[in-house]
C-alpha positions in Angstrom: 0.0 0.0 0.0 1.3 3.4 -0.6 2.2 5.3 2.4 1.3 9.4 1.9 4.3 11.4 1.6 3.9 13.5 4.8 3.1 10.5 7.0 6.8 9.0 8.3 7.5 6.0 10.7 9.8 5.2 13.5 11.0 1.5 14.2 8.5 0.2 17.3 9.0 -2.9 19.4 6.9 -5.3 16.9 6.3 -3.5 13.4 6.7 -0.1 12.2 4.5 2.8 13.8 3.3 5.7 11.6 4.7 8.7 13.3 1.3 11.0 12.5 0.2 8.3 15.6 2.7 10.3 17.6 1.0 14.2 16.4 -2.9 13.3 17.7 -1.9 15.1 21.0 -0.8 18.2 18.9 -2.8 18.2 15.8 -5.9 17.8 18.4 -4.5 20.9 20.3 -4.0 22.2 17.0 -7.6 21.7 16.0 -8.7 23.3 18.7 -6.5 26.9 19.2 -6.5 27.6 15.7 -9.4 26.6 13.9 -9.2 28.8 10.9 -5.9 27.3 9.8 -6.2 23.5 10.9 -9.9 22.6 10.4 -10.1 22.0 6.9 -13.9 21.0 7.0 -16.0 21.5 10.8 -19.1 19.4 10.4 -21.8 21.2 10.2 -24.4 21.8 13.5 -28.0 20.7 13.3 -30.5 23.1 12.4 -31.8 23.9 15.7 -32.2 27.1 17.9 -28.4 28.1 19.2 -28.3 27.0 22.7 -31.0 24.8 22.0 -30.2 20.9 22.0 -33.2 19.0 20.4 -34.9 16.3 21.5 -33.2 13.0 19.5 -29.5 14.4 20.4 -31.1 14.8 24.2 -32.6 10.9 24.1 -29.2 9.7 22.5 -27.1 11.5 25.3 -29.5 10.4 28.4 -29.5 6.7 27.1 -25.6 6.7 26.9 -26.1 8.3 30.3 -28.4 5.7 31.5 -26.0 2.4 30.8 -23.2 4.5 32.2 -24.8 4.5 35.1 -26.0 0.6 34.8 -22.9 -0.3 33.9 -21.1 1.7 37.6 -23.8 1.2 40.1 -25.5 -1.7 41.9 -28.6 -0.5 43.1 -31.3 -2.2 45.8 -34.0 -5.1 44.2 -36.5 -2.8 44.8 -35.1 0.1 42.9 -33.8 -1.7 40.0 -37.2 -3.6 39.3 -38.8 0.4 39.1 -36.5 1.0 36.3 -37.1 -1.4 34.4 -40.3 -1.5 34.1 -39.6 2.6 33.7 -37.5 1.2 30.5 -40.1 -1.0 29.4 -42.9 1.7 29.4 -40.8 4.2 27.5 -39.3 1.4 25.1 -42.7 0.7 24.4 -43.9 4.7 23.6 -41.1 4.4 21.2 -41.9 0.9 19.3 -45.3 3.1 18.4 -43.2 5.5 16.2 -41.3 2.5 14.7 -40.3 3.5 10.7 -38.0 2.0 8.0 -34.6 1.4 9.3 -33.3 3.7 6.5 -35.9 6.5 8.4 -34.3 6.0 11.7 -32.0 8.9 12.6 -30.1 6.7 14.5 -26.6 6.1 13.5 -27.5 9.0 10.3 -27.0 11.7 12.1 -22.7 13.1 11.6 -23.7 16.2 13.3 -23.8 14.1 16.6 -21.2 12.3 18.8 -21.2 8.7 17.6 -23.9 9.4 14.9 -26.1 9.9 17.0 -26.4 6.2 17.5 -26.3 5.1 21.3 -24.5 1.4 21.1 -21.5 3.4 19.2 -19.0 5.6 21.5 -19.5 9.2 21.9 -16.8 9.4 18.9 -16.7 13.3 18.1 -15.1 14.3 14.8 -13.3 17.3 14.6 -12.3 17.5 11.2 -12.8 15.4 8.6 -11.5 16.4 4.6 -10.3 14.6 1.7 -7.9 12.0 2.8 -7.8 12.5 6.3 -10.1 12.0 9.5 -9.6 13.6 13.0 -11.9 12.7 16.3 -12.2 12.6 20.3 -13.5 9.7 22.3 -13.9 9.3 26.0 -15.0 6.1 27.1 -17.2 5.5 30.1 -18.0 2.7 32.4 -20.1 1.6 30.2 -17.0 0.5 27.9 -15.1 -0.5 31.2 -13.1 -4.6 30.8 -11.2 -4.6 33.3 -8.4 -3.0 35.1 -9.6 0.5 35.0 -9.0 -0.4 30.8 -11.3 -0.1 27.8 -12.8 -3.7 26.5 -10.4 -4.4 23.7 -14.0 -5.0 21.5 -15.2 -1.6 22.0 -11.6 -0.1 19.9 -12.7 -1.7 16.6 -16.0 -0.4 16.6 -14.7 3.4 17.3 -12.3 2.3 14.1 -14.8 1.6 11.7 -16.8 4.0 12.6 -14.0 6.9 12.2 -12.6 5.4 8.9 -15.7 4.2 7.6 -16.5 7.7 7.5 -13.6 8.3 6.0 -13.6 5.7 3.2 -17.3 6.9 2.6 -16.7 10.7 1.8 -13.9 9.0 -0.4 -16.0 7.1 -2.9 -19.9 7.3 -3.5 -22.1 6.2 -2.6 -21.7 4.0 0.3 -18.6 2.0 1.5 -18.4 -1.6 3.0 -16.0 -3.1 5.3 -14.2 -5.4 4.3 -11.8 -6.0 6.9 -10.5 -4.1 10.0 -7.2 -5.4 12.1 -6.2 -3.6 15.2 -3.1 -3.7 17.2 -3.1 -3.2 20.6 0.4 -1.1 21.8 -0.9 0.1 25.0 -3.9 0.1 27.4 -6.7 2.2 26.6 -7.9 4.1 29.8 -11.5 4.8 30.1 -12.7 8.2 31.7 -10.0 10.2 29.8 -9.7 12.1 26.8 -8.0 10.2 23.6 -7.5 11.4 20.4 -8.2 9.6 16.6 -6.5 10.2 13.6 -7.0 8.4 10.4 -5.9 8.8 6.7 -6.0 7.1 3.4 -3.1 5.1 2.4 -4.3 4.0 -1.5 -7.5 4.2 -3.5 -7.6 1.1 -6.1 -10.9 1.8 -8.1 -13.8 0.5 -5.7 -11.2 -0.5 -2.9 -10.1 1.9 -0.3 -7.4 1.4 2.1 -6.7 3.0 5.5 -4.6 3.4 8.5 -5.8 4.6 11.9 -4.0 5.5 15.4 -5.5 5.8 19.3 -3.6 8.3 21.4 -3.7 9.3 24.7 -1.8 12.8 23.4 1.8 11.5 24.9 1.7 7.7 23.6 0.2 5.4 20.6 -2.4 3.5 22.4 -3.6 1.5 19.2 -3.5 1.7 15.5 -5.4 0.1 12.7 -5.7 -1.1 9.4 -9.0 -0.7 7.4 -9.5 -2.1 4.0 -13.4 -1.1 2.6 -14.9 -1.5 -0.7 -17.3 1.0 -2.7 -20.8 -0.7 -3.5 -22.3 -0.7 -7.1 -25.4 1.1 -7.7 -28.3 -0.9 -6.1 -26.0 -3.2 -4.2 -27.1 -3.3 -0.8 
């Protein structure tokens, strides 16, 4: 695969490490202080009052909220019978609204962390242009193995999420995984701050390949290797 010319590499223990891995801490930073010069493309907010948070991005955030909480506490009989049958009242409200799965905003909304789809991490892209993806992720209890460590199958998901957004804006109009290997350099610490960066190594016709790196902003926590394929027309 064909390595971009501005991305290096420095000799690691087991394999060869990109070295943009090594600049999420400061292209983050760098994302952040000066916008007009770093942010190549900002996605765009959802068309909603300013200040004003409307009501799918609020469920989204209150049920990630909600199995944090599950997933940290462990509450009386008493009160944890009450909630369920709390969740099983409002689960049902829902089910009446059901529509085509292609209606659902859930998981189609990029203006929201995660696409607005509450199974996937609060992944939060900060820039994302031709050839190259940028996002934030904390993860929460609800993502906690062991150790005071991320579950090592939560770090794909984030993977394909953040560089099957990428491989889509690359072809059109819809990209498929095809396959997605992660290495695991470091432990991933849940309840703090870590930064994504993903790019494009080669586009062969329908085939896209990509890298991906998991930072902590002082260390290379994981990196990736994403290989997606552009559907035909009508191919589901």
């Amino acid at each position: 695969m064909k390595t971009p010319a501005n991305v290096g590499t420095i000799a690691g223990d087991a394999e060869r490490i990109p070295l943009a891995c090594l600049l999420c801490r400061r292209n983050a930073a760098a994302s952040t202080n000066d916008k007009g010069r770093h942010m190549v493309q900002q996605l765009p907010p959802h068309a909603v009052a300013p200040g004003v948070v409307d009501g799918f991005a609020d469920l989204v955030t209150s049920a990630r909220d909600f199995v944090d909480a599950l997933c940290a506490s462990e509450a009386p009989e008493d009160l944890q019978r009450g909630v369920a049958q709390t969740l099983r009242s409002a689960a049902a409200e829902l089910r009446s609204h059901t529509v085509d799965r292609d209606e659902a905003p859930a998981g189609r909304r990029p203006d929201l962390p995660g696409q607005g789809h509450p199974l996937l991490p609060a992944v939060v892209v900060t820039e994302l242009c031709e050839g190259r993806v940028r996002a934030e992720v904390t993860f929460g209890a609800a993502h906690h193995g062991s150790g005071g460590a991320v579950h090592g199958g939560v770090i794909p998901l984030v993977y394909d999420d953040v560089l099957g957004r990428l491989a889509a804006r690359s072809v059109v109009p819809v990209a498929r995984t095809r396959s997605l290997e992660v290495s695991y350099e470091a432990v991933t610490p849940v309840a703090r701050r870590l930064y994504i960066e993903g790019w494009i190594d080669e586009l062969n016709g329908r085939k896209i390949f990509t890298s991906g790196c998991m930072s902590d902003g002082t260390r290379v926590l994981t990196t990736a290797k994403g290989f997606f394929v552009a559907l035909r027309p009508g191919q589901p």
